[in-house]
Z-matrix of the N, CA and C atoms (Angstrom, degrees):
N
C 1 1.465
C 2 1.518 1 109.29
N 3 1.264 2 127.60 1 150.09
C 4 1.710 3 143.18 2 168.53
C 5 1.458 4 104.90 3 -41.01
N 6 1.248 5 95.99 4 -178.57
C 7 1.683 6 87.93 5 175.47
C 8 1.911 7 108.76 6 -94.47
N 9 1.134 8 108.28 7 162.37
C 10 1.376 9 95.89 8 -172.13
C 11 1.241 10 110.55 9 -82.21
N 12 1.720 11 110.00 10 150.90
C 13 1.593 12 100.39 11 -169.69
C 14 1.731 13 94.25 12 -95.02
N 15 1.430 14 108.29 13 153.85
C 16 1.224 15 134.15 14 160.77
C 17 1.360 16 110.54 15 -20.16
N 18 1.579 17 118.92 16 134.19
C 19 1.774 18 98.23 17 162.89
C 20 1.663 19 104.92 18 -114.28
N 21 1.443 20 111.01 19 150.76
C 22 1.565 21 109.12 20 -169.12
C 23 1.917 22 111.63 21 -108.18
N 24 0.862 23 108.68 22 25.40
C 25 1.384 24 115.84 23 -178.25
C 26 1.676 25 117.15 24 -126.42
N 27 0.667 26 146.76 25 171.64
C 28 1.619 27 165.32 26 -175.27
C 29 1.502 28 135.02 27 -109.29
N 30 1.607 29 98.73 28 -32.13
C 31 1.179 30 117.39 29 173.93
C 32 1.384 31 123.40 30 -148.05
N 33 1.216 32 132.28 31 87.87
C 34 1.374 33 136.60 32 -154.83
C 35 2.176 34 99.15 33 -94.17
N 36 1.206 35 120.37 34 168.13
C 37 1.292 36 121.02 35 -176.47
C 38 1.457 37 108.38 36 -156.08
N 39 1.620 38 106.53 37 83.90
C 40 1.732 39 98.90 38 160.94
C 41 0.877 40 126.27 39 -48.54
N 42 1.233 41 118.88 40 136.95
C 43 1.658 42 118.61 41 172.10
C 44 1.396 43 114.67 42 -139.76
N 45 1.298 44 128.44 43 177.45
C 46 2.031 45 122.87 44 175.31
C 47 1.347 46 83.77 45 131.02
N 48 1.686 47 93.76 46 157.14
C 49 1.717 48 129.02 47 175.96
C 50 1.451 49 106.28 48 -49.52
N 51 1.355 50 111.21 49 169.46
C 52 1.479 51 128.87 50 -167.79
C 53 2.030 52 84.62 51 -67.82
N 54 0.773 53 105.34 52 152.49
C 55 1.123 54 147.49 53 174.19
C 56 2.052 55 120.77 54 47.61
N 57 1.426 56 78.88 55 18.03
C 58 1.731 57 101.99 56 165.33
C 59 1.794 58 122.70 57 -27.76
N 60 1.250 59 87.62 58 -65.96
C 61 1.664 60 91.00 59 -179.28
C 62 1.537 61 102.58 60 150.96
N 63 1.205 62 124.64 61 -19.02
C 64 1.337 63 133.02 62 -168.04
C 65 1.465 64 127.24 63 -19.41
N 66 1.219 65 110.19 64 -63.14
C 67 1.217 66 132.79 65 -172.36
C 68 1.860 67 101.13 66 -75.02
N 69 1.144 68 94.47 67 -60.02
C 70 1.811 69 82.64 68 167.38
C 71 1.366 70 135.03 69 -52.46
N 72 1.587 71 113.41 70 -46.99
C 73 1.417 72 111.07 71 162.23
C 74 1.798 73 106.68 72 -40.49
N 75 1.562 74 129.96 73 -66.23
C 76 1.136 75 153.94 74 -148.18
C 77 1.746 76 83.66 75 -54.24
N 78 0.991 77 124.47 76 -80.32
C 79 1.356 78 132.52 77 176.71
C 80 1.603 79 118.79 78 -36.60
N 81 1.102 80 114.81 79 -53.14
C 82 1.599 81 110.06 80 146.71
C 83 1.048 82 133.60 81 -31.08
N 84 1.747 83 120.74 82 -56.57
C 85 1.295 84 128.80 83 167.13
C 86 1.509 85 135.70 84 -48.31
N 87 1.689 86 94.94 85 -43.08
C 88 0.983 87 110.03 86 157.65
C 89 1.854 88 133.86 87 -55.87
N 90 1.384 89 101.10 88 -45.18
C 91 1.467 90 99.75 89 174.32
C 92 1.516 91 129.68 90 -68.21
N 93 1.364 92 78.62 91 -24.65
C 94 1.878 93 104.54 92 -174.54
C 95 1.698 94 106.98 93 -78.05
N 96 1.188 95 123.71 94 -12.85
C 97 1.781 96 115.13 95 -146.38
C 98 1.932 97 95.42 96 -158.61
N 99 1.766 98 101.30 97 -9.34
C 100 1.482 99 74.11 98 -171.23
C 101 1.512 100 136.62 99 66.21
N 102 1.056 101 114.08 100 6.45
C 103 1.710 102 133.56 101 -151.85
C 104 1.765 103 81.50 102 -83.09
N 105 1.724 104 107.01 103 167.96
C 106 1.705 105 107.76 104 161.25
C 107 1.289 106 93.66 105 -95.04
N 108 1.577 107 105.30 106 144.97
C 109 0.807 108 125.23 107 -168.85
C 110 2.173 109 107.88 108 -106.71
N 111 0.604 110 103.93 109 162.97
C 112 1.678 111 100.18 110 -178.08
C 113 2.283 112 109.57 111 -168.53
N 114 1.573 113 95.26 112 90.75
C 115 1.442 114 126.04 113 171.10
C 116 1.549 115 90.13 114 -76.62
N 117 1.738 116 89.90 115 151.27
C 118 1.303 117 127.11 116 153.42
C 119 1.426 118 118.44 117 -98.07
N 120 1.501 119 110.22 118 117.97
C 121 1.352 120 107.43 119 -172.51
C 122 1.729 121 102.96 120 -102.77
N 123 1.246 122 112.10 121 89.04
C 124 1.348 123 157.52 122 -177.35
C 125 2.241 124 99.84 123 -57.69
N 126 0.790 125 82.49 124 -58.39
C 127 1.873 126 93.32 125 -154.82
C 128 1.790 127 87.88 126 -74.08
N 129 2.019 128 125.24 127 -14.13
C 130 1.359 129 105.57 128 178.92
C 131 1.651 130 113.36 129 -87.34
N 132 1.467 131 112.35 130 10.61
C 133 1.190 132 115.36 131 173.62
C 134 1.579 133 118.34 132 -70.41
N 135 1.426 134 128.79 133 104.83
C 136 1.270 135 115.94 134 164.04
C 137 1.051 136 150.34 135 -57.86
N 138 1.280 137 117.30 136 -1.67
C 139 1.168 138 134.15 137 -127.63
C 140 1.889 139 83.14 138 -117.51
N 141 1.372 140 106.62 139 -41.75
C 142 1.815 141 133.75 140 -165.61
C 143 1.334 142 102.31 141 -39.17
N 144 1.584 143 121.43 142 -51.98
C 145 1.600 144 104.95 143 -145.14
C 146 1.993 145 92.21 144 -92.30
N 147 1.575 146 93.21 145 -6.88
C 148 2.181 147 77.63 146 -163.01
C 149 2.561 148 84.81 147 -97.93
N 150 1.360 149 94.93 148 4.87
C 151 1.657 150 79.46 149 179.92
C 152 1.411 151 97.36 150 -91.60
N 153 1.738 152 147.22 151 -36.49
C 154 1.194 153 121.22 152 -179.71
C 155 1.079 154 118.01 153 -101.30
N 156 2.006 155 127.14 154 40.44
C 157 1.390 156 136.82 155 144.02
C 158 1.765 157 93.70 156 -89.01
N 159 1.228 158 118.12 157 -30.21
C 160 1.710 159 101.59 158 -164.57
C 161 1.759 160 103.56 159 -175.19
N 162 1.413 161 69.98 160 71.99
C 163 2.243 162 95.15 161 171.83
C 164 1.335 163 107.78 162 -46.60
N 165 1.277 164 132.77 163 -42.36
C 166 1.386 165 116.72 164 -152.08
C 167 1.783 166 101.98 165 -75.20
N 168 1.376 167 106.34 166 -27.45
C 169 1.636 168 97.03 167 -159.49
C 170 1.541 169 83.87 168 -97.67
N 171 1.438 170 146.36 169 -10.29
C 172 1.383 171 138.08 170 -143.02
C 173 1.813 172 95.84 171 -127.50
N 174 1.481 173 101.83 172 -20.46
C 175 1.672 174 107.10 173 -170.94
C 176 2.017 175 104.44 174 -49.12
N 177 1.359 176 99.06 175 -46.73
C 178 1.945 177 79.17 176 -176.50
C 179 1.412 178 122.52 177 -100.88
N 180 1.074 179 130.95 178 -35.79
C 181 1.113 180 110.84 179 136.85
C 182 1.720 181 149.69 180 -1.45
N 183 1.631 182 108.02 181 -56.62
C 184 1.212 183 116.97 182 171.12
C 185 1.680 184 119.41 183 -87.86
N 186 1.700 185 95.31 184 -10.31
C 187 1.836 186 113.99 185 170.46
C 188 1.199 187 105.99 186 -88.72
N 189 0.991 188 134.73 187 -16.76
C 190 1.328 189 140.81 188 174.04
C 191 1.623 190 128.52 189 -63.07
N 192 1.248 191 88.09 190 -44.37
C 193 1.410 192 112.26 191 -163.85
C 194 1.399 193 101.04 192 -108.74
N 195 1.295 194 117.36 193 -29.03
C 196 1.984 195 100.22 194 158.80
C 197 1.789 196 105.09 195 -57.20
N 198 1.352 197 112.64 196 -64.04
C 199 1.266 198 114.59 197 -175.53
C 200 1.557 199 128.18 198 -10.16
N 201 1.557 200 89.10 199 -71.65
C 202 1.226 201 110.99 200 168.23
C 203 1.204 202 138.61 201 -64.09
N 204 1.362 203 126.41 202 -6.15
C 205 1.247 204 159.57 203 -178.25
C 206 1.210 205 110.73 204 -76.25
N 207 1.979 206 99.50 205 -75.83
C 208 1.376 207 136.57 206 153.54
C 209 1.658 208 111.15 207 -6.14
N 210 1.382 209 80.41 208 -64.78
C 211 1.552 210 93.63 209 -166.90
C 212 1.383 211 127.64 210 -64.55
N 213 1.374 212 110.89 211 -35.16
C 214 1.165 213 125.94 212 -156.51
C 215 1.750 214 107.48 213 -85.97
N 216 1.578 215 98.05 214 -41.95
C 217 1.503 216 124.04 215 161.64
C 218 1.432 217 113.90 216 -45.18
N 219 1.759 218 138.18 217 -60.62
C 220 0.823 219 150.03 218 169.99
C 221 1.894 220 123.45 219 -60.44
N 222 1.257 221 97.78 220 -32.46
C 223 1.486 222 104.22 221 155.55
C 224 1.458 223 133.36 222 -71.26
N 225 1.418 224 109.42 223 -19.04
C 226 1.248 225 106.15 224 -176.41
C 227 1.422 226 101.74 225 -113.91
N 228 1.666 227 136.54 226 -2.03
C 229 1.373 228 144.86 227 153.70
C 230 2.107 229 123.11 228 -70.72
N 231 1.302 230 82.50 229 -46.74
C 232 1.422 231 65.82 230 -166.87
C 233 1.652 232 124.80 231 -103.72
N 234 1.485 233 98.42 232 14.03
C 235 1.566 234 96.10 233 171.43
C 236 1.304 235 110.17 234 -103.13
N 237 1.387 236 114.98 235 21.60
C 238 1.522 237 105.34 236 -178.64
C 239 1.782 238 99.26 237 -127.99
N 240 1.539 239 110.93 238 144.08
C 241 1.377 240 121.06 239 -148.39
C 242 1.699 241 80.96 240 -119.95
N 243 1.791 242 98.90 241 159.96
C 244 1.271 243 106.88 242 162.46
C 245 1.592 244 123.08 243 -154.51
N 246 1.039 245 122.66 244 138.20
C 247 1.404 246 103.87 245 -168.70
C 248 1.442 247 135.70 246 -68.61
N 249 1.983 248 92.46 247 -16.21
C 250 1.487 249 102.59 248 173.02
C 251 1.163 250 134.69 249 -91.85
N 252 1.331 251 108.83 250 5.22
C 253 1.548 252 121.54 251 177.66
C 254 1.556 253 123.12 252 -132.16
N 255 1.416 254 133.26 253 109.47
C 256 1.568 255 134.29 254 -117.23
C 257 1.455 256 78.51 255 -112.68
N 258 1.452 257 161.52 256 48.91
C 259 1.318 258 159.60 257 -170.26
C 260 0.984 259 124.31 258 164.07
N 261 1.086 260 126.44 259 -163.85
C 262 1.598 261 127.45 260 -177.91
C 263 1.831 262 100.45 261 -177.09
N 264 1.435 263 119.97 262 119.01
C 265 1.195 264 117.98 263 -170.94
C 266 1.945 265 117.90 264 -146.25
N 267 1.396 266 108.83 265 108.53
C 268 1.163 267 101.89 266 -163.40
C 269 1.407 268 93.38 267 -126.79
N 270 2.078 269 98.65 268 173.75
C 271 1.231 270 103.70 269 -172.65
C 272 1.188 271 128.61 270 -104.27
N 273 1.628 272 113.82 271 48.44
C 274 1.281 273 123.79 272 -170.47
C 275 1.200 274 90.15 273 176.16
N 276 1.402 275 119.86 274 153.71
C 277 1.569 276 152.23 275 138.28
C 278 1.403 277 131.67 276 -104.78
N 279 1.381 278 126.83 277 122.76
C 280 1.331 279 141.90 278 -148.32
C 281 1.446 280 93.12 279 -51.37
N 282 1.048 281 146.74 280 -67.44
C 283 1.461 282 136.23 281 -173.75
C 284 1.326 283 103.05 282 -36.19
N 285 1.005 284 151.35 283 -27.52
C 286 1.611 285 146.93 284 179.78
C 287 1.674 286 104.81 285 -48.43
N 288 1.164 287 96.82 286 -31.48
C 289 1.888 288 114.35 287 -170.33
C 290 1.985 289 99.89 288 -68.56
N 291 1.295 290 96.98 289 -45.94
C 292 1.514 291 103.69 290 -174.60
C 293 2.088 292 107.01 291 -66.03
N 294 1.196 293 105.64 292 -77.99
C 295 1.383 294 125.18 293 138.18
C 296 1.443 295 105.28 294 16.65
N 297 1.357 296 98.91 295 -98.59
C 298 1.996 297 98.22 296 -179.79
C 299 1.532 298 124.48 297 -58.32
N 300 1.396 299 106.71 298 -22.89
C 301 1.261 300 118.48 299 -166.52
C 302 1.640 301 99.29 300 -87.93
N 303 1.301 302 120.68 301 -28.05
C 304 1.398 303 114.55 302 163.92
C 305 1.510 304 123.75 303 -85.80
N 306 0.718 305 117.11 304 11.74
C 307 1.763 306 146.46 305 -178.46
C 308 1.465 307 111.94 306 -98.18
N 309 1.536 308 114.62 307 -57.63
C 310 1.251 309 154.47 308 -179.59
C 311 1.437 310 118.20 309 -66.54
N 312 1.497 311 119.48 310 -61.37
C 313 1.330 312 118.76 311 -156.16
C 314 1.810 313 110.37 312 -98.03
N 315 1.105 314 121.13 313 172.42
C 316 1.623 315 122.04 314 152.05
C 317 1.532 316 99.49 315 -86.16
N 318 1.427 317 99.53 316 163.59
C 319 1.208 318 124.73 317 -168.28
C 320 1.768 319 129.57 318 -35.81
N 321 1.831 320 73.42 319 -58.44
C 322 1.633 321 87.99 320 169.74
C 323 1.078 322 122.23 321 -78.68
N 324 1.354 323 123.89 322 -35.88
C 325 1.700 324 119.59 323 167.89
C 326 1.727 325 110.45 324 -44.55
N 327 1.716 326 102.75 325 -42.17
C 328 1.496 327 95.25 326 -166.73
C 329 1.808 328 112.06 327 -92.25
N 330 1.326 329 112.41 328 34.90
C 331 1.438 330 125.20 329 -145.28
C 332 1.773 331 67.16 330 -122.87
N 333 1.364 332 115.33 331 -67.10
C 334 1.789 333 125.52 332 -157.49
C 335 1.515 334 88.53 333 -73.50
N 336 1.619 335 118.98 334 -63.39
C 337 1.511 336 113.81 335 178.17
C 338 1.856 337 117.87 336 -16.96
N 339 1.499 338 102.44 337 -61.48
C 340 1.095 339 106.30 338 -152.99
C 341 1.691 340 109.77 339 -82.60
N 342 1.721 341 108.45 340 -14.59
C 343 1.600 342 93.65 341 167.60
C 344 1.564 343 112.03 342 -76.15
N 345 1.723 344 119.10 343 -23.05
C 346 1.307 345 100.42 344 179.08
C 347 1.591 346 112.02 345 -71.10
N 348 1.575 347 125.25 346 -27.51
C 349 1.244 348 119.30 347 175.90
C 350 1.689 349 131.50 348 -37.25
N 351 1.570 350 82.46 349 -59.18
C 352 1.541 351 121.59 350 166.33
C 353 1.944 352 110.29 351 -23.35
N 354 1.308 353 96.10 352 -48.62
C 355 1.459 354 113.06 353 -149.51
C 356 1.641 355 99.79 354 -84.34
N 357 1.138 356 110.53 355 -46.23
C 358 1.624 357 124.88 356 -176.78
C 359 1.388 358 105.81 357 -82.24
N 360 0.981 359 127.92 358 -28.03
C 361 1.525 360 122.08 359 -170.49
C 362 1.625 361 115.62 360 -102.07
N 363 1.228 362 105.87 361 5.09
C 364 1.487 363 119.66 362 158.76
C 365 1.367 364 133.14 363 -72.09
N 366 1.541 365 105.70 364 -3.86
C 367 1.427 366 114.68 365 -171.47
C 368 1.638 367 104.37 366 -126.19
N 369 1.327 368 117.28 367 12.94
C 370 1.243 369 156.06 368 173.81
C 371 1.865 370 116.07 369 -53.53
N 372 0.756 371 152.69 370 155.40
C 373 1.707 372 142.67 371 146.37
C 374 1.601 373 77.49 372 -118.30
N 375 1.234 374 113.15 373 156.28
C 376 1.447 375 155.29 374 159.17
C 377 1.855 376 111.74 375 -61.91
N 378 1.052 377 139.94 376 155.96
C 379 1.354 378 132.94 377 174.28
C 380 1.494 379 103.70 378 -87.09
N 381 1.346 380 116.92 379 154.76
C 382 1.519 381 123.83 380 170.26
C 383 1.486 382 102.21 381 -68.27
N 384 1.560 383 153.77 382 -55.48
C 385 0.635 384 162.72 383 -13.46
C 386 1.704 385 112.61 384 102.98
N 387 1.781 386 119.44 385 99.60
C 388 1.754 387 109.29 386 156.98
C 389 1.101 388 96.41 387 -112.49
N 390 1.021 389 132.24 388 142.57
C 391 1.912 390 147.48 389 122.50
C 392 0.921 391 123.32 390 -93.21
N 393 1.462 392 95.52 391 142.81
C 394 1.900 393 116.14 392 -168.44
C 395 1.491 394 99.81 393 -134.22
N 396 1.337 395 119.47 394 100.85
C 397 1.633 396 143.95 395 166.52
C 398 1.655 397 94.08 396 -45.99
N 399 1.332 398 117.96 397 111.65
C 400 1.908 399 109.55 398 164.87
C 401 1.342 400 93.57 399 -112.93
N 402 1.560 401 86.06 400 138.82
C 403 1.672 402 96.13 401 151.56
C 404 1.500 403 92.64 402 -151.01
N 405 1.454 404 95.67 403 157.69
C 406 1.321 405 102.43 404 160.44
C 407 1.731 406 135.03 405 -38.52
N 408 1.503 407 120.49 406 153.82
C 409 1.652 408 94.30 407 173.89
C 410 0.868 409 98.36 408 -93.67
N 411 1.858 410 145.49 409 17.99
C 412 1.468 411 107.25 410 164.65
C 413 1.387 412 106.67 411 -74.88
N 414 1.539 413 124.36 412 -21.05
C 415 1.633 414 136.29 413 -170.56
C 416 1.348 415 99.05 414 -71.71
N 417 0.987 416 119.62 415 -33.92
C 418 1.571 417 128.67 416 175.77
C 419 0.993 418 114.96 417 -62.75
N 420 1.325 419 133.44 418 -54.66
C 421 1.349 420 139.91 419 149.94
C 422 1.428 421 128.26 420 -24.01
N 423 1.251 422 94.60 421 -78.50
C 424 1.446 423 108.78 422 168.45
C 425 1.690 424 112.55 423 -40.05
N 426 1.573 425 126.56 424 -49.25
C 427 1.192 426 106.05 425 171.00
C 428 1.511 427 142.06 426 -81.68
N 429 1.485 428 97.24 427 -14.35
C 430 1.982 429 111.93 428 166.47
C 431 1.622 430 106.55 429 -63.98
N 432 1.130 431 108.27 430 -36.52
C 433 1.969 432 109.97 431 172.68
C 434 1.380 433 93.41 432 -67.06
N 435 1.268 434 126.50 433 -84.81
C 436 1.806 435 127.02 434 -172.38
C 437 1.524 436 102.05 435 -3.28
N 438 1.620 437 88.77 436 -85.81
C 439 1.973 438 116.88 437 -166.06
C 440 1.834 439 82.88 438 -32.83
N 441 1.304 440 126.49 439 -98.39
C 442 0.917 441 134.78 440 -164.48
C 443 1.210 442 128.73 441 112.71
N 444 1.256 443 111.51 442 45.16
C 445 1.588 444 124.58 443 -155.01
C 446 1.563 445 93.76 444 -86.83
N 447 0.996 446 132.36 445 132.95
C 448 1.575 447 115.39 446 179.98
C 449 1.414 448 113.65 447 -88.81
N 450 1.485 449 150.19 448 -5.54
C 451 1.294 450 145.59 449 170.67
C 452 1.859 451 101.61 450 -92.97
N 453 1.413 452 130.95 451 -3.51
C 454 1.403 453 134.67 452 151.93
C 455 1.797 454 106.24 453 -76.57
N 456 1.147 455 122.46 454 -31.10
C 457 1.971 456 112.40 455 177.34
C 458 1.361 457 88.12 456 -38.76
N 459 1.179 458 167.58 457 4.64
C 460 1.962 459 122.70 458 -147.31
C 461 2.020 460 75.07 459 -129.29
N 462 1.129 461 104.01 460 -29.44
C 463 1.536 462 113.79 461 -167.66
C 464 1.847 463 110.44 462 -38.86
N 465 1.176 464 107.12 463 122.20
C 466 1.636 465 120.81 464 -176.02
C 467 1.484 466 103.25 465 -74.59
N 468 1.573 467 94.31 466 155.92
C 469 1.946 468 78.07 467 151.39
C 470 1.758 469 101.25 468 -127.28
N 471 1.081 470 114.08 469 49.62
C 472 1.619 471 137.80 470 153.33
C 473 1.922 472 106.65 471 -98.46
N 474 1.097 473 99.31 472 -20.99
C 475 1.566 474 96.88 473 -163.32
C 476 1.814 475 98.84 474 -107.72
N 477 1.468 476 106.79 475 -43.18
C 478 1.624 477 88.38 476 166.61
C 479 1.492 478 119.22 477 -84.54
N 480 1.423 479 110.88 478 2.02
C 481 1.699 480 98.70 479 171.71
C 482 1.742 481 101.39 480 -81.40
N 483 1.626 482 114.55 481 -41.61
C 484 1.497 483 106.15 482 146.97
C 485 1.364 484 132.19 483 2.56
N 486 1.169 485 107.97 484 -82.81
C 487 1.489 486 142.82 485 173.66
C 488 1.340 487 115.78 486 -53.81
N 489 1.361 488 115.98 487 -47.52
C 490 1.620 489 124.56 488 169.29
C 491 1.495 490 106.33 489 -61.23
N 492 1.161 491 131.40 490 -35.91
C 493 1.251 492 138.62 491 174.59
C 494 1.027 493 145.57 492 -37.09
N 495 1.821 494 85.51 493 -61.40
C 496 1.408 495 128.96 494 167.33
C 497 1.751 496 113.48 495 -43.24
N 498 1.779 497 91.03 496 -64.71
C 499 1.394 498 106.24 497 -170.06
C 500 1.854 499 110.91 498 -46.83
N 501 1.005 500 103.63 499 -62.23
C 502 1.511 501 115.58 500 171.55
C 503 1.429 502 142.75 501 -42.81
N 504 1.182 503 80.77 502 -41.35
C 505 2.204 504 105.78 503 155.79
C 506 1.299 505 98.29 504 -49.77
N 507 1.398 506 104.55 505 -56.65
C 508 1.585 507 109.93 506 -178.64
C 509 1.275 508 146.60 507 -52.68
N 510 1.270 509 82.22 508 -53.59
C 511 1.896 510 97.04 509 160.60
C 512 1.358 511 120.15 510 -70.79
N 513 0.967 512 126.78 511 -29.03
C 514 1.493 513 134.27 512 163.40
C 515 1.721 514 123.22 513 -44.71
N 516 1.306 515 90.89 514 -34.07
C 517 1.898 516 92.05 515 -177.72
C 518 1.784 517 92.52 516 -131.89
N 519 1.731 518 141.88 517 32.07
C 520 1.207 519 111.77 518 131.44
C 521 1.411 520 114.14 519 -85.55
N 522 0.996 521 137.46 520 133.39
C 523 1.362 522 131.57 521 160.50
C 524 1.758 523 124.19 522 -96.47
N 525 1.447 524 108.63 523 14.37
C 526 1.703 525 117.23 524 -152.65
C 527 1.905 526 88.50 525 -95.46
N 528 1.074 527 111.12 526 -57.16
C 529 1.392 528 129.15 527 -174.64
C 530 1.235 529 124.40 528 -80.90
N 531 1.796 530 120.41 529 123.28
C 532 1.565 531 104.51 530 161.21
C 533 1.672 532 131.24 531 -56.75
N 534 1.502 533 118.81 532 122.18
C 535 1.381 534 105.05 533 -179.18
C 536 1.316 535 88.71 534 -105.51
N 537 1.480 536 125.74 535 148.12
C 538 1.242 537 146.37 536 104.26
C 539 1.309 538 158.31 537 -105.52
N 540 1.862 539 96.67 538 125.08
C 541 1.336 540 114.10 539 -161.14
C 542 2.051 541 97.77 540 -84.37
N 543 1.314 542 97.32 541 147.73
C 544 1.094 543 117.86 542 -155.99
C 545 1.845 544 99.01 543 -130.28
N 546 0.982 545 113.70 544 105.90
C 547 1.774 546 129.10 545 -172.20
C 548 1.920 547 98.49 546 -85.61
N 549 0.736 548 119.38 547 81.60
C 550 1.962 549 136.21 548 178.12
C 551 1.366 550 122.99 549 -87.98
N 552 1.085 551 98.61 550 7.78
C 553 1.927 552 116.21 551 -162.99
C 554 1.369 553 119.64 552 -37.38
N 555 1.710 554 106.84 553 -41.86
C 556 1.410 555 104.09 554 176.21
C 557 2.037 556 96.10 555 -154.49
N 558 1.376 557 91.71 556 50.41
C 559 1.554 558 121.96 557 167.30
C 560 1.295 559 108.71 558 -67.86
N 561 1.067 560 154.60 559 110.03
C 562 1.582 561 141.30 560 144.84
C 563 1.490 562 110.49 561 -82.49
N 564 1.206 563 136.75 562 67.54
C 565 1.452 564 128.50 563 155.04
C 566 1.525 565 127.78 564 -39.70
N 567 1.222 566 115.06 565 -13.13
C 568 1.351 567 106.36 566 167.94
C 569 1.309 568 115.58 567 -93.82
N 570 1.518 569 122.97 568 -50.96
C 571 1.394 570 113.89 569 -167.04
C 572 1.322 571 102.38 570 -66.72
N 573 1.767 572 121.11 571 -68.39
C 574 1.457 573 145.80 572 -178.34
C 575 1.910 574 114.56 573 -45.50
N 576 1.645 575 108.28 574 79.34
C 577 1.908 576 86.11 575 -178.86
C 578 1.106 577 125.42 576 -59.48
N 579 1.761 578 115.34 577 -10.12
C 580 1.539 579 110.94 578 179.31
C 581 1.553 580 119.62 579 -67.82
N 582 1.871 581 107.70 580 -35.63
C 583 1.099 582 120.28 581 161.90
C 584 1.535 583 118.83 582 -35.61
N 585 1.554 584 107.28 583 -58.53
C 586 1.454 585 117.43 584 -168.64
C 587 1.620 586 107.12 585 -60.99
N 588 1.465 587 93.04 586 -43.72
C 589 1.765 588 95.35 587 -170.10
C 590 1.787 589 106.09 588 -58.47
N 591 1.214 590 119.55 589 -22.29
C 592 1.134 591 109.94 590 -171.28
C 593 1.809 592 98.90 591 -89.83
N 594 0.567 593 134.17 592 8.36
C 595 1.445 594 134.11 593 165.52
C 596 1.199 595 114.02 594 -101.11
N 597 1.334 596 146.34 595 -44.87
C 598 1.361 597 157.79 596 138.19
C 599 1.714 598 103.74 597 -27.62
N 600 1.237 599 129.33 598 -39.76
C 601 1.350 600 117.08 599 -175.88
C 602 1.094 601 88.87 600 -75.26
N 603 1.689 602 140.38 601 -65.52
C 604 1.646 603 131.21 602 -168.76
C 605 0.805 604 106.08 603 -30.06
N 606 1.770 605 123.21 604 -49.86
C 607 1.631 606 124.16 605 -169.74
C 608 1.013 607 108.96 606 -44.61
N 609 1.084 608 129.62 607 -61.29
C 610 1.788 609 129.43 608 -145.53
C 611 1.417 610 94.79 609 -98.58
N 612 0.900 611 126.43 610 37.82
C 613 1.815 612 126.81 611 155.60
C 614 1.423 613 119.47 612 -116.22
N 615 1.440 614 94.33 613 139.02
C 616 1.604 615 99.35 614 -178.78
C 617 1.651 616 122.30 615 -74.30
N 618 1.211 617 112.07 616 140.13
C 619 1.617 618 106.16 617 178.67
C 620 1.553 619 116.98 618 -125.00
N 621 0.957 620 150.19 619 148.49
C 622 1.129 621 150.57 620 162.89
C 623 1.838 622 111.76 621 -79.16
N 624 1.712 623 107.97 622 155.61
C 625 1.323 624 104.34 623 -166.91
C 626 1.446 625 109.26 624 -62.69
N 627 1.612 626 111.20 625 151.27
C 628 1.317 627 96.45 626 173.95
C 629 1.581 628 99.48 627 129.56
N 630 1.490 629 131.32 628 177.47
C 631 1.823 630 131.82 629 -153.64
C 632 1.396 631 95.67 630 -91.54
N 633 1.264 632 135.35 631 140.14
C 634 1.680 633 120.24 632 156.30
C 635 1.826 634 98.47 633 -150.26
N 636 1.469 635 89.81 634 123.29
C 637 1.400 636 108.66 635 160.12
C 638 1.287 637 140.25 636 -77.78
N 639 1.217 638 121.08 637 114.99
C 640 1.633 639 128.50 638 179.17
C 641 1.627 640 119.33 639 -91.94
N 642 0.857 641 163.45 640 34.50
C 643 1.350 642 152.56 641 172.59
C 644 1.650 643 127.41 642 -48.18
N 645 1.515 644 128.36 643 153.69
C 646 1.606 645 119.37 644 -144.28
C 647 1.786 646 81.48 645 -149.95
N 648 1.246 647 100.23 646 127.40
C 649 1.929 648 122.22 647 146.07
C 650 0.918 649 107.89 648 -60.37
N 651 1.536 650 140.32 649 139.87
C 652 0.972 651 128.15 650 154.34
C 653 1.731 652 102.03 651 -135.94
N 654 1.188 653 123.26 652 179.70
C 655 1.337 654 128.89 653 -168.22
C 656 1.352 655 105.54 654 -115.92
């Protein structure tokens, strides 16, 4: 691989649908940059495997408890500085919490949801830097079968195009933050380093606030 380019931000924020790549890119970054790294530990939710047999009665509950999770995780990551690690790069950004939960909840659940959101995420900084991994949900698909997690089988792809939805609504009316969406469709960043390198070059470019699309040829 090239040499790696520089990254110019502080706080970068993977983001994208269930089975995007997130966490793998994140781990990359990490090996590559030394950066702190900051996972969502996803699978300690209990709440996970009985909400996609039967969302409606399990939907807040299991929003609940990411939140809080979320939160607690992110409080104890990002106010602490270090000299040996020039970034900070995780696989999620707290709005993800709002996001699913409006995806997720009825009205009124997401009516109460969203003043507790409100409340915790005020003490928040924003990422220098969002990325959003797209792929299609049939690619999406295709990789929740791969992984093979067995409480992901029940997973629609009515419910992560849902979710794709969501995200986009979203990006549409922040205007504070650079987002970049990132088109990965049939990207392998792990096996392929040319793949990777071309994601690492997006990295290290500056963007102004506001949507910007990246998409990659590949051979």
């Amino acid at each position: 691989m090239s040499e790696k380019p520089s990254i110019p931000y502080q706080y970068i924020a993977i983001e994208g649908n269930i089975g995007a790549g997130k966490t793998t890119l994140c781990e990359q970054l990490f090996e590559t940059y030394n950066c702190r790294l900051i996972l969502e530990q996803f699978a300690d939710n209990p709440f996970l495997p009985f909400f996609y047999e039967n969302p409606e009665r399990y939907a807040f509950p299991v929003e609940l408890f990411f939140m809080t999770e979320r939160q607690k995780q992110l409080q104890e990551n990002l106010g602490q500085g270090s000299l040996f690690q020039d970034f900070i790069v995780a696989d999620y950004f707290f709005i993800k919490t709002l996001l699913f939960a409006k995806n997720n909840l009825n009205p009124e659940e997401y009516r109460l949801f969203q003043r507790l959101f409100n409340i915790l995420n005020a003490t928040f900084p924003k990422p220098d830097l969002l990325v959003f991994l797209h792929r299609p949900v049939e690619v999406l698909l295709e990789n929740i079968k791969a992984r093979g997690r067995e409480y992901e089988k029940e997973i629609s792809g009515e419910y992560l195009q849902g979710i794709q939805n969501t995200y986009f609504e979203y990006f549409r009316s922040e205007g504070n933050i650079p987002i970049l969406v990132i088109d990965v469709e049939r990207l392998d960043f792990l096996r392929e380093p040319s793949h990777y390198h071309m994601v690492l070059e997006a990295l290290g470019k500056t963007y102004p606030p506001g949507i910007h699309h990246v998409s990659f040829v590949t051979g």
